[in-house]
VEXFIRO-996030 format. One record per residue (C-alpha): residue in three letters; z, y, x; residue number from 1. Coordinates in Angstrom, 3 decimals, decimal comma. Layout:
@type ALA | zz Z | yy Y | xx X | seq NUM
...
This chain:
@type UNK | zz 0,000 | yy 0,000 | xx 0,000 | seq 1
@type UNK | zz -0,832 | yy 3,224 | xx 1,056 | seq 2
@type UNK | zz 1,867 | yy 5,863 | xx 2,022 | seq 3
@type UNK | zz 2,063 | yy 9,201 | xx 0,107 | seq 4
@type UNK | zz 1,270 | yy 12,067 | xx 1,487 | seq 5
@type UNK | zz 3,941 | yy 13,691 | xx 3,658 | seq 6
@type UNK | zz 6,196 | yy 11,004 | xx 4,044 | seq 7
@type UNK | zz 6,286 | yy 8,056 | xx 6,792 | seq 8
@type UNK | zz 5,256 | yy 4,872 | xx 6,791 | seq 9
@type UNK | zz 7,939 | yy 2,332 | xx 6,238 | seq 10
@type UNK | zz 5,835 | yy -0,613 | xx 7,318 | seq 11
@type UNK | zz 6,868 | yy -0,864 | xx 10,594 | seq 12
@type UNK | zz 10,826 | yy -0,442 | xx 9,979 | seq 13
@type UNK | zz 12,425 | yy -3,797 | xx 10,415 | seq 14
@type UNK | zz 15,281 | yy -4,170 | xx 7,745 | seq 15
@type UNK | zz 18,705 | yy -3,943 | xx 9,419 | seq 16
@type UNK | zz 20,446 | yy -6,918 | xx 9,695 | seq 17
@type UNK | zz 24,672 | yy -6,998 | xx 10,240 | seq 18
@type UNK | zz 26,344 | yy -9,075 | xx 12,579 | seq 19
@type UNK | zz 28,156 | yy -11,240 | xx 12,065 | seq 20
@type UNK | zz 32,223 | yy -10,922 | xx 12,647 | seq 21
@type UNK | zz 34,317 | yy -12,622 | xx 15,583 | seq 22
@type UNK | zz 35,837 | yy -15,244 | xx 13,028 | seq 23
@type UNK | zz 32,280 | yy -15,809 | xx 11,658 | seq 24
@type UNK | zz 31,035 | yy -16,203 | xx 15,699 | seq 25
@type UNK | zz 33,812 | yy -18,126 | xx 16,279 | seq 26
@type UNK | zz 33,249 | yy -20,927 | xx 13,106 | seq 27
@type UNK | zz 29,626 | yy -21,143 | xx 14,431 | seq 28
@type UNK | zz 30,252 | yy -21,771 | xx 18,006 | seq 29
@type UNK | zz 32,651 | yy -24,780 | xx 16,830 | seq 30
@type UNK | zz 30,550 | yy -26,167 | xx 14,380 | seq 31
@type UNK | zz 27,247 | yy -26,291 | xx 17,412 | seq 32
@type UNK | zz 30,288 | yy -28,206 | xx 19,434 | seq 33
@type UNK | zz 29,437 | yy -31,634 | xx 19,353 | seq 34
@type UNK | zz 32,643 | yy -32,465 | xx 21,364 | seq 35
@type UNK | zz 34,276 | yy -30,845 | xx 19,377 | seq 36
@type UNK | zz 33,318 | yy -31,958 | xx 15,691 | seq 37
@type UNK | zz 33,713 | yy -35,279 | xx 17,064 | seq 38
@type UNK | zz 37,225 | yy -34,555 | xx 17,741 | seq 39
@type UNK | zz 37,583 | yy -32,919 | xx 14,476 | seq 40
@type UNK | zz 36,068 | yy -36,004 | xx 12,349 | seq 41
@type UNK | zz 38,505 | yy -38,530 | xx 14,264 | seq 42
@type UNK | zz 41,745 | yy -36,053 | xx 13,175 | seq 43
@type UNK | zz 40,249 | yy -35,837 | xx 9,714 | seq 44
@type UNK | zz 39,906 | yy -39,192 | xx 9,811 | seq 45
@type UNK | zz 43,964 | yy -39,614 | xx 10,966 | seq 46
@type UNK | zz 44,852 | yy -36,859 | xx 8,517 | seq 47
@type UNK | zz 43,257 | yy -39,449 | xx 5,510 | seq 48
@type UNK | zz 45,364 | yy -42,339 | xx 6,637 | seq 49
@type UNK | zz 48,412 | yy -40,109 | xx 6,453 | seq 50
@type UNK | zz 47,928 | yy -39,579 | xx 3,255 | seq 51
@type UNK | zz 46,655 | yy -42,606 | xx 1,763 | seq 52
@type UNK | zz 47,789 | yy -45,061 | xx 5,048 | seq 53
@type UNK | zz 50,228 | yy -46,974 | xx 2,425 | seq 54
@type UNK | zz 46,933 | yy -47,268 | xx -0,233 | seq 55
@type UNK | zz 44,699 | yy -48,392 | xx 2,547 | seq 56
@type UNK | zz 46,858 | yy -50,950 | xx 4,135 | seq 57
@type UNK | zz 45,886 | yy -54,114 | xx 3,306 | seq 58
@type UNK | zz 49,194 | yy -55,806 | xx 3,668 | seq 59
@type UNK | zz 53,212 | yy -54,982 | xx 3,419 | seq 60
@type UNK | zz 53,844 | yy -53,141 | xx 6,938 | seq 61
@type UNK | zz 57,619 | yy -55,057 | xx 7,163 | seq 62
@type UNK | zz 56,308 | yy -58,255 | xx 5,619 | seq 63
@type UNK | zz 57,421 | yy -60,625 | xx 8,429 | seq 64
@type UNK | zz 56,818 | yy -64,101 | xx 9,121 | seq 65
@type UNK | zz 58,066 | yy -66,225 | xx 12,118 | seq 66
@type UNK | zz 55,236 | yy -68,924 | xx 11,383 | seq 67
@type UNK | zz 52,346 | yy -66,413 | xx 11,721 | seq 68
@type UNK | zz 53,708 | yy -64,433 | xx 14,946 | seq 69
@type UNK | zz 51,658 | yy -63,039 | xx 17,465 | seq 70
@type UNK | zz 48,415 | yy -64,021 | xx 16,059 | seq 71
@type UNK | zz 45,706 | yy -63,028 | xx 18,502 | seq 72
@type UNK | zz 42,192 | yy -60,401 | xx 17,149 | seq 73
@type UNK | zz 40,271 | yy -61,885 | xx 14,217 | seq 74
@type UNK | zz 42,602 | yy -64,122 | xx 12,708 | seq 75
@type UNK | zz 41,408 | yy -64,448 | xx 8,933 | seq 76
@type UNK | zz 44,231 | yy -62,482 | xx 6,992 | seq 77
@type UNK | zz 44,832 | yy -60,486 | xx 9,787 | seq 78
@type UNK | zz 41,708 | yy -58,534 | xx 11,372 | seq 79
@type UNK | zz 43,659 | yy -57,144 | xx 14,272 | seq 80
@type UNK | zz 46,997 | yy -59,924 | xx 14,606 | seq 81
@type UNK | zz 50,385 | yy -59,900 | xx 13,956 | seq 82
@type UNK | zz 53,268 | yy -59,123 | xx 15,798 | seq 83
@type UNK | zz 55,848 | yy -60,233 | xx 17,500 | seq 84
@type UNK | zz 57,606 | yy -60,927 | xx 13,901 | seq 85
@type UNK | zz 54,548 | yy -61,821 | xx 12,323 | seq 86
@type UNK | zz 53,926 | yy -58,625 | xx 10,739 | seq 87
@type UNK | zz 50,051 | yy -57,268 | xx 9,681 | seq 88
@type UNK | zz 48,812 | yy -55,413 | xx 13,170 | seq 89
@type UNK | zz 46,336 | yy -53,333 | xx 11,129 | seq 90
@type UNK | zz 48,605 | yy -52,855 | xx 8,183 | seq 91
@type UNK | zz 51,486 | yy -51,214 | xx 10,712 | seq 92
@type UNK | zz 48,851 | yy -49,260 | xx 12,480 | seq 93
@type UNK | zz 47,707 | yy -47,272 | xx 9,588 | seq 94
@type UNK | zz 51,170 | yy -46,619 | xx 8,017 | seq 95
@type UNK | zz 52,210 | yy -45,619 | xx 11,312 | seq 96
@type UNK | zz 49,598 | yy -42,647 | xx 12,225 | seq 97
@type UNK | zz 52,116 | yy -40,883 | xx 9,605 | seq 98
@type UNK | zz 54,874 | yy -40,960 | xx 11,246 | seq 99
@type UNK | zz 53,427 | yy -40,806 | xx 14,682 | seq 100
@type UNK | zz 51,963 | yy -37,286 | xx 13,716 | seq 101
@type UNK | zz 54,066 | yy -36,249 | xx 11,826 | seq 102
@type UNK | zz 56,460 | yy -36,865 | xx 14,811 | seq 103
@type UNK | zz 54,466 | yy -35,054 | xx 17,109 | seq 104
@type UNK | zz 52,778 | yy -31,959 | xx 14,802 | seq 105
@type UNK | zz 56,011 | yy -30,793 | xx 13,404 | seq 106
@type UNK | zz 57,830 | yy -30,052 | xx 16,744 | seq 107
@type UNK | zz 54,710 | yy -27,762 | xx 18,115 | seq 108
@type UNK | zz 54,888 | yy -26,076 | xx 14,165 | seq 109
@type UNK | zz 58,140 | yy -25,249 | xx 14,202 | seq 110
@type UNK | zz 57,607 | yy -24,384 | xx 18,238 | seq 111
@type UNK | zz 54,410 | yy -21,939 | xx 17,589 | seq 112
@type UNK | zz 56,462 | yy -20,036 | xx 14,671 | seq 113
@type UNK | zz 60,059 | yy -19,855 | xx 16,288 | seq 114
@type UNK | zz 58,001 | yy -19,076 | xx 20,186 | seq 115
@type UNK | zz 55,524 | yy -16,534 | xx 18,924 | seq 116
@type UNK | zz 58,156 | yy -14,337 | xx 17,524 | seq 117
@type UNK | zz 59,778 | yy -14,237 | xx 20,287 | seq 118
@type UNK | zz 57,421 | yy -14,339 | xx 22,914 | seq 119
@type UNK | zz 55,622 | yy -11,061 | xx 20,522 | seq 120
@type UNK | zz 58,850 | yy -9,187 | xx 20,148 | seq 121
@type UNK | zz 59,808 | yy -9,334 | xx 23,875 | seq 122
@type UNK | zz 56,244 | yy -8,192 | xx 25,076 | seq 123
@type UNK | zz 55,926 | yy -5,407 | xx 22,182 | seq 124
@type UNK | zz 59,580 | yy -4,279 | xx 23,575 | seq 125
@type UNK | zz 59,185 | yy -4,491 | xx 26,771 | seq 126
@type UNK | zz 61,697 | yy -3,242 | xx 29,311 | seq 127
@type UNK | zz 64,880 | yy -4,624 | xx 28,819 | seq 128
@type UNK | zz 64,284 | yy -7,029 | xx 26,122 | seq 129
@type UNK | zz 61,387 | yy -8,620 | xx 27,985 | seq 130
@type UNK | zz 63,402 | yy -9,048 | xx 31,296 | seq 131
@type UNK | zz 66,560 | yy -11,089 | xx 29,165 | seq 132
@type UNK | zz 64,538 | yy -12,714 | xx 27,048 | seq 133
@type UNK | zz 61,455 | yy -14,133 | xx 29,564 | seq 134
@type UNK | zz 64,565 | yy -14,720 | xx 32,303 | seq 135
@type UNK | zz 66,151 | yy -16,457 | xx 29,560 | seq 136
@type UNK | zz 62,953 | yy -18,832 | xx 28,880 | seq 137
@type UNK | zz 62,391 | yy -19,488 | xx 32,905 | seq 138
@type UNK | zz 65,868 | yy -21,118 | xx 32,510 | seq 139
@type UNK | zz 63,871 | yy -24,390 | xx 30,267 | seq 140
@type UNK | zz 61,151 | yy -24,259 | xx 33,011 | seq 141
@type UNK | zz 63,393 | yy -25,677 | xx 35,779 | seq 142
@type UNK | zz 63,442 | yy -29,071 | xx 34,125 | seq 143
@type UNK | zz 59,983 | yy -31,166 | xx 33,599 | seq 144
@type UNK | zz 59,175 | yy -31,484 | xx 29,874 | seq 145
@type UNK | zz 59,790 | yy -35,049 | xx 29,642 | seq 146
@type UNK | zz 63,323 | yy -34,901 | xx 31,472 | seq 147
@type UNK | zz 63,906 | yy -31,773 | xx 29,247 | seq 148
@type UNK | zz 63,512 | yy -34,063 | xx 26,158 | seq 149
@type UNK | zz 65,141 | yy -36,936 | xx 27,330 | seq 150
@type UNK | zz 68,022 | yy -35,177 | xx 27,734 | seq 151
@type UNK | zz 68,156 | yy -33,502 | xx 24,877 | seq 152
@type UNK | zz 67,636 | yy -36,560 | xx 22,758 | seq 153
@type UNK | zz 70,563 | yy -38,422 | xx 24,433 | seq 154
@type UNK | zz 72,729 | yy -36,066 | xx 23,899 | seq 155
@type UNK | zz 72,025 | yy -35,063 | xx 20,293 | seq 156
@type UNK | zz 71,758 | yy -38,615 | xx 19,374 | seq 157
@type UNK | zz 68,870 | yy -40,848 | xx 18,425 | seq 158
@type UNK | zz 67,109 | yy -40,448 | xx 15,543 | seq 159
@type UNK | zz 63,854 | yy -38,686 | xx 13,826 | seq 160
@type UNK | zz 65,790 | yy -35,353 | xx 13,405 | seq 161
@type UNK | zz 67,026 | yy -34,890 | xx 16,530 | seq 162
@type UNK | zz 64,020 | yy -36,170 | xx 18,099 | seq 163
@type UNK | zz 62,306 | yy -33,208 | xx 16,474 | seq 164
@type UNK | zz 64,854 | yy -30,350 | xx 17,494 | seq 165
@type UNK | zz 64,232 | yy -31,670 | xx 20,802 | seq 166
@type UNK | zz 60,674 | yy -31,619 | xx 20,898 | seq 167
@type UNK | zz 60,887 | yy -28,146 | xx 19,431 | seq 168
@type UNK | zz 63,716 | yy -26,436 | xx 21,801 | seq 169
@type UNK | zz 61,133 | yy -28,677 | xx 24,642 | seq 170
@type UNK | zz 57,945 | yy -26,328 | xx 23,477 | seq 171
@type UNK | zz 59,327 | yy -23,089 | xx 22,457 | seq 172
@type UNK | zz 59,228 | yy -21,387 | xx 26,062 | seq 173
@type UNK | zz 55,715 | yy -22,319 | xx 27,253 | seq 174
@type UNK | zz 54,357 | yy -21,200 | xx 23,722 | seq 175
@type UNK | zz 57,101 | yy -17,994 | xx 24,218 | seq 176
@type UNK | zz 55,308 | yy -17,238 | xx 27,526 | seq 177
@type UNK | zz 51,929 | yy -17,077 | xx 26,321 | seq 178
@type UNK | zz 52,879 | yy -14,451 | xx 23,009 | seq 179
@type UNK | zz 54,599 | yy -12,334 | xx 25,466 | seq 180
@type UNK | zz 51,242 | yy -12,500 | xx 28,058 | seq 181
@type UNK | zz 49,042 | yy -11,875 | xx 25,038 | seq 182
@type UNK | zz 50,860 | yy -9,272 | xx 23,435 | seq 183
@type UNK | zz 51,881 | yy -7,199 | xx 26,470 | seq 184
@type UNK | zz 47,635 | yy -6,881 | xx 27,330 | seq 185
@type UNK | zz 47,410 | yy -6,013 | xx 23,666 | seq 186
@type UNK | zz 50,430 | yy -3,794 | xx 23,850 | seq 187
@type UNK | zz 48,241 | yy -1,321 | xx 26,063 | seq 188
@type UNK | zz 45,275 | yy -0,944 | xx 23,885 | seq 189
@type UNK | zz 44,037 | yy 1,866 | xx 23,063 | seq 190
@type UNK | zz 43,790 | yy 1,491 | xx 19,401 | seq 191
@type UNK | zz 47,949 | yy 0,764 | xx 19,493 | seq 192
@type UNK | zz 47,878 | yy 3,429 | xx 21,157 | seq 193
@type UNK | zz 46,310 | yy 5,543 | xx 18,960 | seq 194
@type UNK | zz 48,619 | yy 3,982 | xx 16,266 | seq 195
@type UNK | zz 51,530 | yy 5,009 | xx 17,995 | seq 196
@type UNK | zz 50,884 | yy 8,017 | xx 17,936 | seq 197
@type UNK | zz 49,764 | yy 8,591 | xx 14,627 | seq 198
@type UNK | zz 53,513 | yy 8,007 | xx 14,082 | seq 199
@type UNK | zz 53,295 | yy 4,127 | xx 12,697 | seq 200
@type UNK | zz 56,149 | yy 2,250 | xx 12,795 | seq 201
@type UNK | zz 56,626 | yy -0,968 | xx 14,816 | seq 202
@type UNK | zz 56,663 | yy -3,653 | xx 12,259 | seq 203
@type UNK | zz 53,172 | yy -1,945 | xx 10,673 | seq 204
@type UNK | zz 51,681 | yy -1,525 | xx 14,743 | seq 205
@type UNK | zz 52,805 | yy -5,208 | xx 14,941 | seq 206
@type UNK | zz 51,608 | yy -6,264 | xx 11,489 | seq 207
@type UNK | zz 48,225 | yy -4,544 | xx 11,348 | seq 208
@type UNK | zz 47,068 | yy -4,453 | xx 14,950 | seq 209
@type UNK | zz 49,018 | yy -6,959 | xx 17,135 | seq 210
@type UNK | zz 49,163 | yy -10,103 | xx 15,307 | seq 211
@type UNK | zz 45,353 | yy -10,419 | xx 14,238 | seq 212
@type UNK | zz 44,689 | yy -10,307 | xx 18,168 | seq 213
@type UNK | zz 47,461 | yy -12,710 | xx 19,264 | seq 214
@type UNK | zz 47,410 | yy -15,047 | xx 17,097 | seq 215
@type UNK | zz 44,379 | yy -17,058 | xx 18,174 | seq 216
@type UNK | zz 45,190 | yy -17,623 | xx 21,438 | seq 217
@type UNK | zz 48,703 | yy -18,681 | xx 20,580 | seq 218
@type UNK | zz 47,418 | yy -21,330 | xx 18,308 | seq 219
@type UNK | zz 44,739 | yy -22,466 | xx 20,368 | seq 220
@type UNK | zz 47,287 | yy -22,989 | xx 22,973 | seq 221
@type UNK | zz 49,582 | yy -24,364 | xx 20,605 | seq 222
@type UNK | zz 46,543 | yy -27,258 | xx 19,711 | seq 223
@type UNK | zz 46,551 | yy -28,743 | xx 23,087 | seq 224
@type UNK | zz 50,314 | yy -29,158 | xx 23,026 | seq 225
@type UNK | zz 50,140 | yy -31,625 | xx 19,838 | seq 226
@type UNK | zz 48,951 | yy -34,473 | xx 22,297 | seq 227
@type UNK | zz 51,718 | yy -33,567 | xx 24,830 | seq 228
@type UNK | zz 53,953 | yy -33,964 | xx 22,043 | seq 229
@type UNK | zz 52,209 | yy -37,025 | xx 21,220 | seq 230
@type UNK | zz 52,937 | yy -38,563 | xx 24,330 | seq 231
@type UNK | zz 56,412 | yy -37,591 | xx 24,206 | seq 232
@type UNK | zz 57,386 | yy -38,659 | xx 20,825 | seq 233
@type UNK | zz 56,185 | yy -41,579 | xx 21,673 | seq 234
@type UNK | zz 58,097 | yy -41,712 | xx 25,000 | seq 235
@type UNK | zz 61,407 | yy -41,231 | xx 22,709 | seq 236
@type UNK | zz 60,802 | yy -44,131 | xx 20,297 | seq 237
@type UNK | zz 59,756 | yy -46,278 | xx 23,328 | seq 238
@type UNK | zz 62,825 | yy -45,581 | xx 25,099 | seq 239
@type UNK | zz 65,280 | yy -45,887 | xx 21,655 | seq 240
@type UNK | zz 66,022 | yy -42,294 | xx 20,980 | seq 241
@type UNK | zz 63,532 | yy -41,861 | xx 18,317 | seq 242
@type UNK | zz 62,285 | yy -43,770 | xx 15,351 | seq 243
@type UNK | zz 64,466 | yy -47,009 | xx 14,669 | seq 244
@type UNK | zz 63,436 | yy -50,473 | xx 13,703 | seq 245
@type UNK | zz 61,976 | yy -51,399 | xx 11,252 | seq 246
@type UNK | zz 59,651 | yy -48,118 | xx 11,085 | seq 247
@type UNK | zz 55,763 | yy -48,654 | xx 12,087 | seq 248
@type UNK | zz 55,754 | yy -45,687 | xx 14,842 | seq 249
@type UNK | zz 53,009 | yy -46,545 | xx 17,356 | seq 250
@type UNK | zz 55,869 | yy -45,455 | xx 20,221 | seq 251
@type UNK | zz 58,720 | yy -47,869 | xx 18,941 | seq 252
@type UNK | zz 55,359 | yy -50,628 | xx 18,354 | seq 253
@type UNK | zz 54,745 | yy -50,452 | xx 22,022 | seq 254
@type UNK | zz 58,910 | yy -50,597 | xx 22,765 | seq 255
@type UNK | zz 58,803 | yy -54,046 | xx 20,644 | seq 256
@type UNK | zz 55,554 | yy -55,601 | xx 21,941 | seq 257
@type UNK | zz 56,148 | yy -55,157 | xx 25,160 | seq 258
@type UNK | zz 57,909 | yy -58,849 | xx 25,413 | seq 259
@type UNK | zz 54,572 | yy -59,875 | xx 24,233 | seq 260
@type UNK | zz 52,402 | yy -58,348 | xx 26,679 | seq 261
@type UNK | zz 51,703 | yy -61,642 | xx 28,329 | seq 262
@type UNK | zz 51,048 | yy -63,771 | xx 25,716 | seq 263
@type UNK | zz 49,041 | yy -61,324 | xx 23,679 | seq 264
@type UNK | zz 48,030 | yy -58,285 | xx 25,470 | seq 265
@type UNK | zz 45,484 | yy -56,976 | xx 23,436 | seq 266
@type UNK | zz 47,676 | yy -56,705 | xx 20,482 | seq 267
@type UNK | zz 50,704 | yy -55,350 | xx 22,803 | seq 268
@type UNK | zz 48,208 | yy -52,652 | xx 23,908 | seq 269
@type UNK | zz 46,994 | yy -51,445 | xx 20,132 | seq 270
@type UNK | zz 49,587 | yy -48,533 | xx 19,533 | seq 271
@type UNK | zz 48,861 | yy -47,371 | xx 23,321 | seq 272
@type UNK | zz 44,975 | yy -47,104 | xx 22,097 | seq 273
@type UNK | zz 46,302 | yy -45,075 | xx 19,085 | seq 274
@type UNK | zz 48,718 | yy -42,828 | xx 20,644 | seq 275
@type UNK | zz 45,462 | yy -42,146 | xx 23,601 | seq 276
@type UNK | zz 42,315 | yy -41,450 | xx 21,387 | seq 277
@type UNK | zz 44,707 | yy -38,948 | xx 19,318 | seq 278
@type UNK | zz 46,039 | yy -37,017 | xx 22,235 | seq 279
@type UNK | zz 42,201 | yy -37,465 | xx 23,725 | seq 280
@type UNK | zz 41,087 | yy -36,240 | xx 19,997 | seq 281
@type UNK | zz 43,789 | yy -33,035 | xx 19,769 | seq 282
@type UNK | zz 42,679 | yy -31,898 | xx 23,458 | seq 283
@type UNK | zz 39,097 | yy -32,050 | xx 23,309 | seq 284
@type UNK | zz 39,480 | yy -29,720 | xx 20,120 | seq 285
@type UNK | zz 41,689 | yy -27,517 | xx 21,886 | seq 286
@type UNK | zz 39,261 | yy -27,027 | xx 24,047 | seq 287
@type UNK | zz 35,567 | yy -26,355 | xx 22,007 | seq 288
@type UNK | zz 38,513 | yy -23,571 | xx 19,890 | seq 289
@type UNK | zz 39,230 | yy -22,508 | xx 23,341 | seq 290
@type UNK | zz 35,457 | yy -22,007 | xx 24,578 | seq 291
@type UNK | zz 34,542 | yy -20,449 | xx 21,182 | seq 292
@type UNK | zz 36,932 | yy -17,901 | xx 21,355 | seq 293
@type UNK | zz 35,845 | yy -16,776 | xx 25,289 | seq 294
@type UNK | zz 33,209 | yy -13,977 | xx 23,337 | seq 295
@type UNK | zz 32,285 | yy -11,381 | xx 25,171 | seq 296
@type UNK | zz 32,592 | yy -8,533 | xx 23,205 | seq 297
């Protein structure tokens, strides 16, 4: 079509299209992650036997029978054994991924909410508050994690509870450290800045502009730390201070097969598969969240 007369021709004007926003970036950049999804699909897939474990198991978990112990791979009734009390191998594998995550998700949950705050209200303070609080959190880093928990658990007791305040109290500094990193390089922005001195208080600078940019990298950080606290759930059930008999936990399974590990290793080594391709499964997604986050603005 021809343009009127006195005005410019629009033909050549490409329409303008927005970009898209960091979240939007981000989602993308995950979702081209092969890794990543693949890590994603095998927690999904985890996640659904949490929740319907108990309607997909084909047999009673604590069902024992001394006649049918330690059946080896394939037996017909029993697709991955029994064990050493003759209980279903699949069946106490399935129930168990509850327990076993919910054992080690809720510590680093109740770690990423009770760690931010503080690790975001001693870099936002700064000075004084910073120095006794981040001296304060060095303290926990002069014992290993696993020594840390140990010792924790013995001396609170066994149990699920107190396997869970220990886990907690075990990854509150390291997540504590990174909020107060984070926030003291956001701290010096100039749009907090500019906040600031528009006369905002500190709970709206903290609110509005400090949390949206902290966040992220707290919980990817968090994300890696579920298979650490995997590992040491696990560790705590293995060595009696977690989940008790007769609970299927895939740490107290390997603490009860391991008298069996000669006759039937395969079936000794099941809940040490488990407990590996989850950890493997939480890191690998910790880190495609990790690279899809590095945008350069």
């Amino acid at each position: 079509m021809t343009a009127l007369s006195g005005f410019p021709s629009t033909s050549g004007i490409s329409p303008v299209v927005a970009s898209p926003g960091y979240w939007q970036t981000v989602f993308r950049r995950v979702m081209a992650d092969r890794v990543a999804m693949f890590a994603g699909l095998v927690i999904l897939f985890l996640l659904v036997l949490v929740v319907f474990g108990p309607l997909i198991a084909p047999l009673d978990p604590y069902q024992a029978s001394m006649m049918k112990r330690l059946r080896p791979i394939g037996t017909e009734g029993h697709l991955l054994g029994t064990d050493e009390l003759g209980r279903d191998m699949l069946s106490r594998l399935i129930v168990g991924a509850r327990l076993s995550l919910f054992m080690g998700i809720t510590p680093v949950i109740c770690a990423f909410v009770l760690g931010s705050l503080i690790g975001i209200v001693a870099g936002y303070a700064g000075g004084l508050v910073n120095t006794l609080t981040m001296r304060t959190i060095d303290v926990f880093y002069a014992f290993p994690s696993v020594l840390l928990a140990i010792a924790l658990s013995g001396a609170l007791g066994a149990g699920i509870t107190n396997s869970l305040i220990s886990l907690t109290i075990v990854f509150i500094p390291p997540i504590a450290r990174v909020a107060e990193s984070v926030t003291t390089q956001i701290r010096s922005r100039d749009f907090v800045e500019a906040a600031r001195a528009s006369g905002a208080s500190a709970f709206t600078i903290v609110r509005v502009h400090v949390l949206g940019n902290v966040l992220g990298p707290i919980f990817v950080y968090a994300t890696s730390l579920i298979a650490v606290s995997m590992i040491l759930a696990s560790g705590l059930s293995f060595l009696g201070l977690g989940v008790k008999p007769p609970e299927p936990e895939w740490g107290l399974m390997l603490n009860t097969l391991r008298t069996a590990i000669y006759a039937q290793p395969w079936i000794a080594a099941l809940p040490g598969v488990m407990i590996f391709m989850t950890s493997i499964a939480f890191n690998l997604l910790a880190d495609g969240l990790r690279s899809a986050m590095e945008i350069k603005q």
